[in-house]
Structure formats: C-alpha cells, structure tokens
C-alpha positions in Angstrom: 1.2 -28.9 -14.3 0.8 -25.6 -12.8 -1.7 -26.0 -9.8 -5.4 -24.1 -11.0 -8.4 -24.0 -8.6 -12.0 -24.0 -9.4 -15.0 -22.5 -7.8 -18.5 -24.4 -8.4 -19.1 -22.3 -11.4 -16.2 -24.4 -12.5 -14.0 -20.9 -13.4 -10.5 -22.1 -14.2 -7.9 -19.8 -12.0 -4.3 -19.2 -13.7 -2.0 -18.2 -11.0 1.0 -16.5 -11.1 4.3 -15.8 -9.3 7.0 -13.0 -8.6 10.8 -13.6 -8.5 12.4 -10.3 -7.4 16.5 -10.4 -8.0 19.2 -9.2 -6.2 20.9 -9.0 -3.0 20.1 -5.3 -2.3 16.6 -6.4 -1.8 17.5 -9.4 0.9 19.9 -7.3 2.7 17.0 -4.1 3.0 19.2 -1.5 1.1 16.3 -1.6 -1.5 12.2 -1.9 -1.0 10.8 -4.1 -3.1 8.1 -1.6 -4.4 7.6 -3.8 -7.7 6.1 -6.3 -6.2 3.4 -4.7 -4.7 2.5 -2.9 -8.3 2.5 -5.9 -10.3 0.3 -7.9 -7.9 -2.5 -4.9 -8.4 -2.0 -4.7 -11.7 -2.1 -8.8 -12.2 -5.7 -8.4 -9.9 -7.1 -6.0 -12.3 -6.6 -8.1 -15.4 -7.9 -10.9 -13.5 -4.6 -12.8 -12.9 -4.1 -14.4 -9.0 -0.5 -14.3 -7.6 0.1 -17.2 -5.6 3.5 -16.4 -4.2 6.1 -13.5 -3.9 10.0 -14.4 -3.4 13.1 -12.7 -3.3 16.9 -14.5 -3.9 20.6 -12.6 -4.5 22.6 -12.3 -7.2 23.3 -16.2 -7.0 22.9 -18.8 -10.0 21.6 -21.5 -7.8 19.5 -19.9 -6.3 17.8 -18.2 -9.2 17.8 -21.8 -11.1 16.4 -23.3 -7.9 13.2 -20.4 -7.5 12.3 -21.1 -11.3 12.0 -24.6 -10.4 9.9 -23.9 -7.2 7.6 -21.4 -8.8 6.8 -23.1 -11.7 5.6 -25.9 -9.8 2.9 -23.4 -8.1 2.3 -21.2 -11.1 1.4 -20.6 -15.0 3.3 -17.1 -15.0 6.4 -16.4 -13.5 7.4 -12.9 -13.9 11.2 -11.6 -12.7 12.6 -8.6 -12.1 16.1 -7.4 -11.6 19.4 -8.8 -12.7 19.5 -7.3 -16.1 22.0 -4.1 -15.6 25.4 -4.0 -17.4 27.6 -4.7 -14.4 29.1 -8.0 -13.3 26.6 -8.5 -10.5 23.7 -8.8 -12.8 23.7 -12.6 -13.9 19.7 -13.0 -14.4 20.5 -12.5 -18.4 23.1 -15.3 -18.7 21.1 -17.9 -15.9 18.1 -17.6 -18.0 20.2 -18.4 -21.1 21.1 -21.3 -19.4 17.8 -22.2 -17.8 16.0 -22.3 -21.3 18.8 -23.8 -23.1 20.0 -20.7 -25.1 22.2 -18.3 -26.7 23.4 -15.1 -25.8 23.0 -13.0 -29.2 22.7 -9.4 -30.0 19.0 -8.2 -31.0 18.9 -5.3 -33.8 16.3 -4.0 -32.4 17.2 -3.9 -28.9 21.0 -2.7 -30.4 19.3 0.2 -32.0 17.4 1.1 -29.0 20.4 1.6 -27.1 22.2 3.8 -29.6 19.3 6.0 -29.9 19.4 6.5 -26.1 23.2 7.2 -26.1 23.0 9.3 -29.3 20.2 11.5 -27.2 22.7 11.6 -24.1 26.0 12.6 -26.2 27.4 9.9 -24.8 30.2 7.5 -25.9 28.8 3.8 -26.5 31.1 0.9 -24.6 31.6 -2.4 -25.6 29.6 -3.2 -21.9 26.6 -1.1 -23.1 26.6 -2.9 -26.5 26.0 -6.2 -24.5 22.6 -4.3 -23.1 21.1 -5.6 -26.4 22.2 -9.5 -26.0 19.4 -11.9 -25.3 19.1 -15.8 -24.9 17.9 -16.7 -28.7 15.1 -19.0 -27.1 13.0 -15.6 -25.7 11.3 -13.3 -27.6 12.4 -9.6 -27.1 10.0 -7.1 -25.0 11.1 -3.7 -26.2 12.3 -1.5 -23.5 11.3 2.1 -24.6 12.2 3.8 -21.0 15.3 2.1 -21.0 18.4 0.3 -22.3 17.4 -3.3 -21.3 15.3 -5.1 -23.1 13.1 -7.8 -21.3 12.7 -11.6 -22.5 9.4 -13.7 -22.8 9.8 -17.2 -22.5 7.8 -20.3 -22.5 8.1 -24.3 -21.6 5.8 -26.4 -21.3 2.4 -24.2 -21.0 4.2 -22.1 -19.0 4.9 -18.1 -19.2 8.4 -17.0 -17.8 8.9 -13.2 -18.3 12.0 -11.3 -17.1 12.5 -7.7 -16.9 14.7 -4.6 -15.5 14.5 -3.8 -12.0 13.9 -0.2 -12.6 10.3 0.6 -11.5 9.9 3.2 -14.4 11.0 0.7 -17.3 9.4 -2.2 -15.6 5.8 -0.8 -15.3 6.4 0.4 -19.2 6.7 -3.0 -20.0 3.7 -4.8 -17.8 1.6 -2.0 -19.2 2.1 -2.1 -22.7 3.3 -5.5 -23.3 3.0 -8.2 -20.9 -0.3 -7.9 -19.7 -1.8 -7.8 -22.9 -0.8 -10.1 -24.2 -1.1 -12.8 -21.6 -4.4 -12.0 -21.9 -4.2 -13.1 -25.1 -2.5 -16.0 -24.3 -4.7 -17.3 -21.2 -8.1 -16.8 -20.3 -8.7 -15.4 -17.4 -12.2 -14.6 -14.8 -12.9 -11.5 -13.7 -12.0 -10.4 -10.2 -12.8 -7.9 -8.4 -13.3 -6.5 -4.7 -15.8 -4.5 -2.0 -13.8 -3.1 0.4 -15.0 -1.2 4.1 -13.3 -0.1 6.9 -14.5 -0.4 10.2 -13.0 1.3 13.8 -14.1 0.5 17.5 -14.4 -3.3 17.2 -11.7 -5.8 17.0 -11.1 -8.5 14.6 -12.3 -11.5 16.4 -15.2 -9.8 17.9 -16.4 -8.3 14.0 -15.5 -12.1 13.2 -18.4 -13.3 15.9 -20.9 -10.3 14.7 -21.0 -11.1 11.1 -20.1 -15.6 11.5 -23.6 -16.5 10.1 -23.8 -13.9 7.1 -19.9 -15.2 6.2 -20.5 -19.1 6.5 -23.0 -18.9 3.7 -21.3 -16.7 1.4 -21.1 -18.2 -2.5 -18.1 -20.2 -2.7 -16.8 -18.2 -5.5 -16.5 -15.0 -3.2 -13.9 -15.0 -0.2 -13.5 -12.5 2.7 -10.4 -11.5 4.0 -9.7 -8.9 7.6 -7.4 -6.7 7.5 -6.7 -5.2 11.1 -4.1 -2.0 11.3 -3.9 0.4 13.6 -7.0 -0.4 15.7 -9.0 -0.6 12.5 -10.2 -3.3 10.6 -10.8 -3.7 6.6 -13.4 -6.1 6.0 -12.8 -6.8 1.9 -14.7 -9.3 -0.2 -13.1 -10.9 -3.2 -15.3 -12.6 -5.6 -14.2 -14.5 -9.2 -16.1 -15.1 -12.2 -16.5 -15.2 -15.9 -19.2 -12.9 -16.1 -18.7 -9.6 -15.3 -22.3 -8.6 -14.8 -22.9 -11.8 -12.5 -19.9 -11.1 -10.3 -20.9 -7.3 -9.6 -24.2 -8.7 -9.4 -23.5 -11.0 -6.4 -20.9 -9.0 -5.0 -23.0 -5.5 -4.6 -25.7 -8.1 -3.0 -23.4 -9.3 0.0 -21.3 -6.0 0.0 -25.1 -4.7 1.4 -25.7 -7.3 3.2 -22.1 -7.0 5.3 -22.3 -3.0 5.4 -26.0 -3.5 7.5 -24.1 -5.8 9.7 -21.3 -3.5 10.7 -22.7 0.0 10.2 -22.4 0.3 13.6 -18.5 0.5 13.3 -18.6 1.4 9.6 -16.0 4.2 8.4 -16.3 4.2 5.0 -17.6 1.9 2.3 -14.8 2.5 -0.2 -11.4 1.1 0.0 -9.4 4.0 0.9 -7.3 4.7 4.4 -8.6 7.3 7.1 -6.8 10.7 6.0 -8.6 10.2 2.7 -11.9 9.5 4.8 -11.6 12.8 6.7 -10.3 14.9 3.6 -13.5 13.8 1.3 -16.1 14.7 4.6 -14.2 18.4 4.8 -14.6 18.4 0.8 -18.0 17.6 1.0 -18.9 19.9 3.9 -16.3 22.5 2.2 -14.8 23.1 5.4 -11.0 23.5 7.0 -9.0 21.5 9.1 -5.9 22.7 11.3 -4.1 20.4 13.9 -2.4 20.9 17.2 0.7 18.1 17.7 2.9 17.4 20.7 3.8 13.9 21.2 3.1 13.2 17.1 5.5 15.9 16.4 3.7 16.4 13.0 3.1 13.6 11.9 -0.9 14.1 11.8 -0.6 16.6 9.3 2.2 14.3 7.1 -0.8 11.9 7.1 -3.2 14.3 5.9 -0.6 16.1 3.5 0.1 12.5 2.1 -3.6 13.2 0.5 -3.2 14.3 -2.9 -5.4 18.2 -3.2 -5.3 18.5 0.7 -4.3 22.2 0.4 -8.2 22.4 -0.6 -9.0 21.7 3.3 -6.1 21.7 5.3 -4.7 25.1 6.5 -2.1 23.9 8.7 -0.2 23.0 12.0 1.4 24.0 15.4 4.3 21.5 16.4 3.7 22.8 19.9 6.5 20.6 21.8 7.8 22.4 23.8 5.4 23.9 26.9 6.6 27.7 26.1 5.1 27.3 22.0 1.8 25.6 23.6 1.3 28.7 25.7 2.4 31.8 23.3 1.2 30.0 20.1 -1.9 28.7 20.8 -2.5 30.4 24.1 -2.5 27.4 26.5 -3.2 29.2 30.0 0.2 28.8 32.2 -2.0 27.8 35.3 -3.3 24.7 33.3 0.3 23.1 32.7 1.2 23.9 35.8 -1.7 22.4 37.7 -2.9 19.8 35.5 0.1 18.9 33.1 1.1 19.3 29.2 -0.4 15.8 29.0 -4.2 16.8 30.5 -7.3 17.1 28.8 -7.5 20.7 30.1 -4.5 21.3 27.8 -5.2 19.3 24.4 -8.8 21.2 24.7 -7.3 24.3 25.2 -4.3 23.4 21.9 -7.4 22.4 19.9 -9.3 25.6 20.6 -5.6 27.4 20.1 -5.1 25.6 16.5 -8.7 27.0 15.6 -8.1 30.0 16.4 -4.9 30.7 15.1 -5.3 29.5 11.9 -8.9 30.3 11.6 -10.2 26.4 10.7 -13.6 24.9 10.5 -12.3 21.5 12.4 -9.2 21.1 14.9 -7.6 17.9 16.8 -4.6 17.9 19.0 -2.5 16.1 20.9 -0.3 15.4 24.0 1.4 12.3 25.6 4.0 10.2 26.3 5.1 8.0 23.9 8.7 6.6 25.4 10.7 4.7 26.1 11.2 7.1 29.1 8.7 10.1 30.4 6.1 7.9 32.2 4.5 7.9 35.7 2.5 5.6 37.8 -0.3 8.2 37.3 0.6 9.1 33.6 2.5 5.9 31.8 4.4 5.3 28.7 1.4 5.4 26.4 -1.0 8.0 27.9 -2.1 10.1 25.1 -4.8 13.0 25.0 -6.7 13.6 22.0 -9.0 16.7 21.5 -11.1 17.6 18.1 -13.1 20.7 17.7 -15.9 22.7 16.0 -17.2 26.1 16.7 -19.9 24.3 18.2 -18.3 21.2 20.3 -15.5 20.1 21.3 -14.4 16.3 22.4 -11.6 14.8 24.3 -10.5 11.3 25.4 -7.5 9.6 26.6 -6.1 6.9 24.9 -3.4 4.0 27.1 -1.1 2.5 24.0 1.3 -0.1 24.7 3.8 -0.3 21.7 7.1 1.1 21.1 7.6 5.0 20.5 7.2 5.0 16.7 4.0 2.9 16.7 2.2 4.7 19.9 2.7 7.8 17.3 1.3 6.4 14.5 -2.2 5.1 17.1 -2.3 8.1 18.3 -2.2 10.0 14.9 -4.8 7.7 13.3 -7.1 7.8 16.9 -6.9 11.9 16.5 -7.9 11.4 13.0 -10.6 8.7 13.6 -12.0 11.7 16.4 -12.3 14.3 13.6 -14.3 12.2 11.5 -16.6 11.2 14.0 -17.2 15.1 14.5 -17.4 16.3 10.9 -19.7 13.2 10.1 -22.0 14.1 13.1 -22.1 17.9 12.2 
C-alpha cells in the first residue's frame, strides 16, 4: 500500500511522485524545468508530491525508482526516455516492468504521419516505431508531438509516462492526465496564503509568531522560506470542503499578517520586483536605476516583470568612474575625495538616473563585490545603495559576505527592498 496521511478531519491524502529520465539531467546539461510545473499543477488539483528523483538512461535503475516510488506513492508520473534514438529505453523498460508488448497503436501511427505529411518529410522505419506501445498501457494521445504517452496501472496504483519535451508534456497533464486522475481518485482541496517579510530573520520571525503557530489546526501547515535576506511565511491547509478550508485559512492568514506587519512586504505570493512594479502601477509613477557593482542586473530583475515598460524608463550601467561623472553628472571632487563606493556618490547616481531619464523613483548602486577590490576600510562586500523621489532621498550601506555572484544578487534585491519602502511611504 501506497503510504496516505490523515488530518483529524480524517481527509485521505493521495500522494504522488516524479521520475525524471535521462542522463542529461544528472550530468546538468539539461534543467529539470518539468518537475517544478507538474508539482504546481499536481497542488492545484489537490494532488501532494511526496518525492522528486532523477536516474540516466539505465534499465536498472529505472526498474529500481518504480520500485522505490511506488512504495511512497499512488501516482508515479515519468518523463523522458521516449525519443526515437537508441538512448531512450524508458518505452521498452516499461514494457518489461508491466509485463508487455511492444505493438504499434493506429492511432498513435496516424498521428505521426499526419505530422510528417505537414513537414514534407520522408517517414523512417525509426519514426514508425514512435507509435509502438507496451499492449498493457493505455495510449495518451500526443497532439504536440510524435510520442505518444502510456497510462498504466497495478495494484491501485497509477504509473503514467510521457515525452520529456516541456511543450508535449504539459499538453498531456493538461488535457489528459490530470483529469482524469481526478476521476480516478478523490482528492481534498489544497490550497495556500502566502507573505513575504524583510528585516527579520527566520529564527527570530520563528520566536515572534511560536504561540500563534503551536496552535494552528492540524490540517493547516506552515512552512519559511528564507532567500535573499527575506523570508516567505506560507500556510498550507487541506480539506474536503472548499468553503471550510478558505474559511480557516483567511482566519489565521489575518491572524499571522497582524503578527508580522511590522516586517510585512506584501500579502500575496509574488517576489519583490513584482512588489515594487504593482506600487509604481498603483501610484502611476516611473522608475529608473543607477548600477555599478550589479552591472544591470537591477533592471533584468525588474524587466523580468511582464508589462514593466508601463513603469520602468530605464538604466545607466555607470561602471566605469568617467560614465558616472558625464552620464549622470557625478561631481569629479566626490570620487576623488570620497570614493566611487561612498554614499556621496550613489546619492549623487540616484539623483543623476532621475534626472536623466526624467523618473518618478530612482536607486543606485556602488560596491565591491570580489573576489578582489577590497580594503581594510572598504571590504569585499561594501555596497552603497541610494533610492530617490523628488522629495527624499535615502542611502545605506550594506556589508555582504558571499561570493561575487550572490553579493550581486543581495545587493540588487536590498536596492529594490529600498525603493519600495520609499514608494510605499510616499
């Protein structure tokens, strides 16, 4: 038997896990994306994935992760293996696995000829095989794509495999396999209440909020997410009433969100650019940034934000000490005396960026990120940060103590956690 939890509403819980195949995944020459998708899509339909693994191109080990998952799980969806090459052996372990025999399906057959008659292309013998499945699955219809996928089941127990292609797989969890193992299961509702908080670590938002948590219904869980010097505080909850879960869960999401509002960010589950672009939305204002040491990668953040080009105007790369003083007119006196990495200088790029590209809201930066550049007075890590209105302007220094790729990225989210804080207070 699949291992199922219960709450003390006594709500059943299917799990299910994901078996990801192929050696381009182990060795890092591929991302495993997929996974990631299917889990959010499995957590909308009310489905819990238990585990997530990865194995090569190898029969054992394929044969030896069914075994293993199984043992945890209900559903054990796979992906990858199915291609026409030599390498791809998840169609013939499978046939093996559940006892069967490779045959051609007619209706997979005709899919593939339709897609080479579309191409003008000749048909191989190889591409023919596309069409073979075990004879103890039933077919799941490819219609983005030449391999079809293959439903199996033993002993109350869902096996689904299907192509490693992102497009064709999320064609068929969309339109086949999530339906209908919701007709084949029955499954709670789940769903979430997500906030983000900033300025308070993880163990110290644990101590602030330990009486409201040890209390919580059993049937809701929360989880902390720290990134970045940032911490998401979600709450999970399970039921088979809809109503009753948002019920309960709107009733402790308020009761957490007056416990941290000090640190609050946002009560929606969405990361910090998206924070910042929905206050300049709402305020119908601009935003324009000023980069050294992040070299751009600010604005990539805030250009990552789909219908940004509503608010943001631009950015000045200034790296170099001649651009910061005949771009955004940093006086020559200043980085001589005080230093490109001085809060005389950011405030001076902030007020540059504002006036330059005639913006509502600015933030800049300057530092050192590494390995080398530091002093005993100014050390691997210093950073600047400056934001601006017409009205105000702010700066702070910030002492990070990672590596040069992740001192970027804190300094970039600290720049954008200082813009907030100015358009929110505004």
């Amino acid at each position: 038997m699949a291992q199922v939890s219960e709450t003390t509403n006594g709500i059943p819980q299917i799990f299910a896990s994901i078996i990801t195949i192929g050696d381009e995944l182990l060795i890092g020459q591929v991302v495993d994306t997929n996974s990631a998708w299917m889990a959010q899509e499995l957590n909308k339909a009310g489905i819990w994935l238990r585990r997530r693994v990865a194995v090569g191109d190898n029969r054992e080990e394929i044969i030896q992760a069914l075994n293993e998952e199984s043992r945890y799980a209900s559903i054990i969806l796979i992906t990858g293996g199915l291609g026409p090459t030599a390498d791809d052996i998840t169609k013939p372990v499978l046939c093996e696995y559940f006892n069967g025999k490779l045959v051609i399906d007619e209706g997979a057959l005709a899919n593939v000829e339709s897609i080479f008659a579309r191409l003008n292309r000749p048909m191989i013998e190889r591409n023919r095989k596309q069409a073979e499945v075990p004879d103890t699955c039933t077919v799941i219809p490819n219609k983005r794509g030449t391999a079809p996928g293959m439903w199996f089941e033993r002993d109350g127990k869902v096996f689904v495999s299907m192509p490693g292609v992102p497009h064709e797989m999320k064609g068929m969890m969309t339109n086949y396999v999530i339906p209908k193992l919701q007709g084949h299961f029955t499954f709670p509702f789940i769903d979430h209440r997500t906030l983000l908080t900033a300025g308070i670590g993880e163990s110290f938002i644990a101590e602030k909020i330990i009486e409201w948590e040890s209390v919580l219904p059993s049937n809701l869980k929360l989880a902390y997410l720290p990134n970045y010097g940032m911490v998401r505080l979600r709450i999970t909850g399970s039921d088979t009433d809809s109503g009753r879960l948002q019920a309960v869960l709107d009733a402790q999401f308020g009761q957490l969100k007056l416990l941290v509002k000090e640190w609050m960010i946002t009560d929606e589950d969405m990361p910090i650019p998206q924070v910042v672009g929905k206050l300049l939305k709402e305020k119908n204002a601009t935003l324009s940034t000023a980069e050294s040491c992040t070299g751009g990668y600010i604005a990539h953040l805030i250009t990552s934000v789909a219908g940004s080009s509503e608010y943001f105007k631009g950015s000045v790369i200034s790296y170099a000490n001649e651009v910061k003083e005949q771009v955004l007119g940093v006086s020559h006196e200043a980085l001589v005396s005080k230093g490109a990495v001085s809060e005389e200088t950011v405030r001076q790029m902030v007020q540059g960026a504002m006036s330059v590209l005639k913006t509502d809201y600015a933030v800049a930066t300057s530092g050192i990120m590494g390995p080398d550049g530091g002093s005993e007075e100014k050390p691997v890590g210093t950073v600047w940060i400056a934001a601006a209105s017409s009205g105000q302007t702010i700066a702070e220094c910030f002492h990070f103590r990672y590596d040069r790729s992740r001192n970027i990225e804190m300094a970039a989210i600290y720049a954008l956690n200082m813009v907030r804080k100015l358009i929110a207070s505004a």
